[in-house]
N, C-alpha and C positions, 0 to 999 in steps of 0.2 A: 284459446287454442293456438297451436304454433303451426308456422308456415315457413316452409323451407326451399327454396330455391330448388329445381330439380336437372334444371338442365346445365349444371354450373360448368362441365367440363366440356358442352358441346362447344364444336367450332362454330363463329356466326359468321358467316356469307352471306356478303348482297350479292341476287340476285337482281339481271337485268327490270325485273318487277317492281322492285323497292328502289331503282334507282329514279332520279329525276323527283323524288317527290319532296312536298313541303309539310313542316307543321306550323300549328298554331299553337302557341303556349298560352295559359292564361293563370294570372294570379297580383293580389292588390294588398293595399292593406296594408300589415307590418311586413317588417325583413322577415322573419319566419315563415313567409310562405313567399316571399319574391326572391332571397338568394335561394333556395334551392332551384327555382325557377330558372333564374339567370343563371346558373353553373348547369341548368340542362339543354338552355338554349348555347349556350357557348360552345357546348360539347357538337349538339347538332351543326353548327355552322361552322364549325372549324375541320366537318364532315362533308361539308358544301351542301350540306339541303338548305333551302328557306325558309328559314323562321320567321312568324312576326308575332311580337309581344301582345298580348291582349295584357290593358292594366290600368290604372286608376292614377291618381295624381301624385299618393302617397307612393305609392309604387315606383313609379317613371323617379322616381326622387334617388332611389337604391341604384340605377342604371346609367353608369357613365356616358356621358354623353359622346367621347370617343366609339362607344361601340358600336357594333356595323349591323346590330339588331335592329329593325324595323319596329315603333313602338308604336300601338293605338293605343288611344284614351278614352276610357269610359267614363261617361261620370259615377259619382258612388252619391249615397246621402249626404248628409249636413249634420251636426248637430243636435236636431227640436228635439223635445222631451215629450213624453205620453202619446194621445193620439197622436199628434201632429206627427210623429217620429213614424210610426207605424204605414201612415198613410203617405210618407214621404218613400219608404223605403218600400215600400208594393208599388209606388209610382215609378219608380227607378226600376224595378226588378223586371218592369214590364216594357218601359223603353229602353232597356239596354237587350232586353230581349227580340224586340225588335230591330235595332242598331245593328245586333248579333249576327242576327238572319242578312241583314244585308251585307255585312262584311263577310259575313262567310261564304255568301252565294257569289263575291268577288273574288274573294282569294282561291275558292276549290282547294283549302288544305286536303291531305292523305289522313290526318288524325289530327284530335287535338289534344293537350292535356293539362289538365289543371289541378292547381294544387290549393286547393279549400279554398274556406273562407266564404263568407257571404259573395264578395264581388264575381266568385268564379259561376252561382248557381244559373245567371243567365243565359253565359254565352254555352255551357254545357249543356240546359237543355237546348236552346238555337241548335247544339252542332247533333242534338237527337233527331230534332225534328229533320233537321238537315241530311241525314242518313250519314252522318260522317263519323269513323272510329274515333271511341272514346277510351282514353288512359286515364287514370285519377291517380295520384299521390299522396297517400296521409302520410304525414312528417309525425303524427306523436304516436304515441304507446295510449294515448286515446281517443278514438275517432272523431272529427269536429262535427257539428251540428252538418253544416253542407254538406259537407261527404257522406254524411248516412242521407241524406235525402237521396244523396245524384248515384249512392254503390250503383243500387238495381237497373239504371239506365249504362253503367261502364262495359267496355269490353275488357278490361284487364283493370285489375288494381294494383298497384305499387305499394308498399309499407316498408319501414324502418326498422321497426320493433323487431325481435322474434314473436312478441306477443300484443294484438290490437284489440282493447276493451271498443264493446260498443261496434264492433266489423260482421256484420250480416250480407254475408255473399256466397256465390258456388267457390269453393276450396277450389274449383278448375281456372278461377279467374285470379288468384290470389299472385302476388310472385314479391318475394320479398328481395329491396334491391339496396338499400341502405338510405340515407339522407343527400342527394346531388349537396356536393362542398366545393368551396375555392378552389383550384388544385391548390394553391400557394400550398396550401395548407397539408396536402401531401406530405412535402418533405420536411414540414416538421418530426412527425414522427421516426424519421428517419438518423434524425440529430441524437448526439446524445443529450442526458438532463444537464443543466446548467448544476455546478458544483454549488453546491451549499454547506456552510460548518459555521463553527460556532464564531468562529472569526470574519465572516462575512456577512453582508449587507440581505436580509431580508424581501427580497424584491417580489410583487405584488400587483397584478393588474384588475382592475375591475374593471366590468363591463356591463351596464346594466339594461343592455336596448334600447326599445324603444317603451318597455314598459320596468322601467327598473332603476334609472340614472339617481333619479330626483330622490327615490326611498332609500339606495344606498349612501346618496350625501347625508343623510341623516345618520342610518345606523354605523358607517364605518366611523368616523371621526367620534361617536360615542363607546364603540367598543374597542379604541386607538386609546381612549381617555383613561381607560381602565385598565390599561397594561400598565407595568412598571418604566417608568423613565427611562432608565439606561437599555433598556430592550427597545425601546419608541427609537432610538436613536440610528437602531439598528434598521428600521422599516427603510422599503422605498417604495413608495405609491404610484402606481400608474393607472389612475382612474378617468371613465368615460363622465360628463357631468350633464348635466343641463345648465344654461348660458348663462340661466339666470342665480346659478349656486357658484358660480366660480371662484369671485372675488371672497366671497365669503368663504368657502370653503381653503383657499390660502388662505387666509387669515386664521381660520381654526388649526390647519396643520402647522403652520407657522408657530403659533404658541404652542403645539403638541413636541415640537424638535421633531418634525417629521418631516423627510425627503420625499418631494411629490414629483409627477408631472401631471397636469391635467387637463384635459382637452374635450370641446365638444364631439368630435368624432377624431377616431384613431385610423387614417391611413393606413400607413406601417405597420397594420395589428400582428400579422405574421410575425415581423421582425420583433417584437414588443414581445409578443407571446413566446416566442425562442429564447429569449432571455429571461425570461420569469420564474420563480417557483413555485408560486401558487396561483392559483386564477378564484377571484369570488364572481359568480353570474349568477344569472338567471337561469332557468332550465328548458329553456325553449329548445325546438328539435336541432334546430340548425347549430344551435349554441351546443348543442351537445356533441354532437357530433365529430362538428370543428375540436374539440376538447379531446373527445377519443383519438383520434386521428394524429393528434399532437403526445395526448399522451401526457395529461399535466394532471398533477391531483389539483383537485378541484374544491370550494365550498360550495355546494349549491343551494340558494334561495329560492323555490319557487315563486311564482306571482303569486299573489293569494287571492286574484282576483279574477284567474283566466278561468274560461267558461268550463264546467264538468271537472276542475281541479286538473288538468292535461299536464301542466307541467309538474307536478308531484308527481303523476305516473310514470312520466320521464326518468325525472332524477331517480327514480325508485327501482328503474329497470336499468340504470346506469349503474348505480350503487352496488350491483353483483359483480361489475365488474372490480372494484373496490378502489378507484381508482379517485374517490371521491369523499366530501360528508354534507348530510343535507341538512338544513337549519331550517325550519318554521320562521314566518315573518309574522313576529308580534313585539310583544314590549319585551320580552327576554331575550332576543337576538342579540342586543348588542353584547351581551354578560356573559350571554353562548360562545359568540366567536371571540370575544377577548379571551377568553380561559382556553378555546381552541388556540390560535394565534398564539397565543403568550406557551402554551406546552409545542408548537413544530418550532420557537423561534431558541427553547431550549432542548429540543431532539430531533435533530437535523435527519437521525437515519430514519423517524416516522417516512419523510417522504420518500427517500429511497426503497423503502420496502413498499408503499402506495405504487411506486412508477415498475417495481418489479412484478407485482402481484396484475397488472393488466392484462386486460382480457384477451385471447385470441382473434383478431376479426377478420371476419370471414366476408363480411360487406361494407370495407369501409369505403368503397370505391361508386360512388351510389351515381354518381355522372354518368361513369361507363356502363352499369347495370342496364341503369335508366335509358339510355341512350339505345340500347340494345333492343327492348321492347317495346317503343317507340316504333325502331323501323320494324322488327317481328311485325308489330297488332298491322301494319300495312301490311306486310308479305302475305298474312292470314285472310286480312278483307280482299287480297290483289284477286 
């Protein structure tokens, strides 16, 4: 079922009600559920309310330490395997539950909102039992195990998609607002494409997360191996790696006559992404997102290992806008995308008519959505 924003063109005013008040954001775990986070608290306090981060160790890891966001730390599980793991993570789920309850009966946020994942199901229900308004955000086109626990306790749900598999709620709570992104990332879109012809350098950036780095050191430099020389020459790689592929992976482009740059994280991704023509990822919400918003044809890999398949549902709802092509991650990926690769590196107008055929969007601004219904679900409970 689809869900469509209905109040798009009303004016939003704060009222003296909704002023003064604070939220609590909460979200852990991968980037995929902490920068949308973090682009909602930014929005919030560059609004002057007070924010303070609910989030894990993996988390507080994504969040500069320049910034003027307030972070707690929860702790999350470990590792163990079998029972052990089980009974570790009901142990946690039950003291952070209670941790919850005490930080929340300090801080008195106005609401809180959280965006999945296992580490958010504590302090969500804490902020139920707490009587405190509750916003949820699902970032995929499929609803995460957490999130269908905690819909039925939400006052308002947030989503990406125009369409969310697995979203059991009242249609009156739904409001569809886009994915919170960077702004940087704004005015991408805004740029024109970088030129590409047949006399220019092929430039290329991969990005593989935090679930992706390590798989694409394998399949790119296997499907680079399979293209014709004189076109290998033409490449320029800009890949995200893990620390421990580096050396080696120079070494493999090196013998390929391939121009790299690679790095454990990309700063300057914005600026890297503006100059690219093609972007191979992952298909996580955020990653998607960020991509639309830029405006770059795309390869998309999903994980093959993320829970319920979310990010094939992703790329699969991206893919209409055609802006992109999805590849399976198995032993024929790399054969896939060298035959891909090797036909855009000899038909340059493939991507130009990918960057003209993009979609219309009508939610790519998912910060200021977000932001909006935020202070509403206050105005509502005021």
């Amino acid at each position: 079922m689809s869900y469509e924003k209905k109040d798009r063109g009303r004016k939003f005013i704060l009222t003296e009600k909704m002023k003064k008040k604070s939220f609590v954001i909460i979200a852990g775990g991968t980037g995929g559920h902490v920068y949308p986070a973090i682009s909602l608290a930014k929005k919030l306090s560059d609004r002057r309310y007070p924010v303070v981060f609910l989030t894990d160790k993996r988390g507080a890891k994504f969040i500069k330490l320049k910034s003027k966001i307030k972070i707690f730390i929860l702790p999350s599980p470990g590792k163990k395997a079998g029972i052990l793991s089980l009974l570790e993570k009901l142990y946690v789920l039950i003291r952070n539950f209670c941790t919850s309850l005490k930080k929340l009966k300090t801080l008195k946020p106005s609401a809180v909102i959280g965006f999945g994942g296992y580490y958010s199901i504590s302090p969500i229900l804490a902020s139920y039992v707490s009587k405190i308004p509750i916003l949820i955000h699902e970032q995929n086109a499929m609803a995460g195990r957490a999130n269908k626990l905690l819909f039925p306790i939400a006052d308002r749900i947030a989503i990406s998609f125009r369409k969310v598999d697995g979203l059991r709620a009242n249609k009156k709570k739904i409001v569809r607002t886009g994915t919170p992104i960077r702004p940087e990332f704004f005015k991408l879109g805004k740029k024109l494409y970088s030129d590409y012809s047949r006399k220019t350098n092929l430039k290329i950036l991969v990005i593989g997360g935090s679930q992706g780095a390590r798989s694409f050191s394998k399949i790119l430099p296997h499907a680079l191996s399979l293209i014709d020389e004189k076109d290998r020459k033409r490449l320029v790689i800009s890949q995200q790696c893990n620390k421990k592929d580096i050396y080696q992976l120079k070494k493999i482009y090196a013998h390929l006559k391939v121009k790299t740059n690679l790095k454990i994280f990309f700063h300057n991704l914005p600026k890297i992404l503006t100059k690219c023509h093609l972007v191979i990822a992952r298909s996580g919400a955020s990653t998607i997102a960020e991509l639309e918003v830029a405006n770059k044809p795309s390869i998309l890999i999903p994980y093959p290992y993320a829970k319920d398949n979310h990010q094939m549902k992703n790329a699969q709802m991206m893919e209409s806008a055609k802006p992109n092509w999805i590849l399976e991650e198995n032993e024929k990926t790399p054969i896939l995308m060298s035959k891909l690769i090797q036909k855009l590196i000899k038909n340059p107008g493939t991507f130009l008519n990918k960057v003209k055929n993009k979609r219309k969007r009508t939610f790519n601004n998912g910060s200021e959505n977000l932001a909006k219904h935020c202070v509403q679900i206050v105005g509502d409970k005021a």
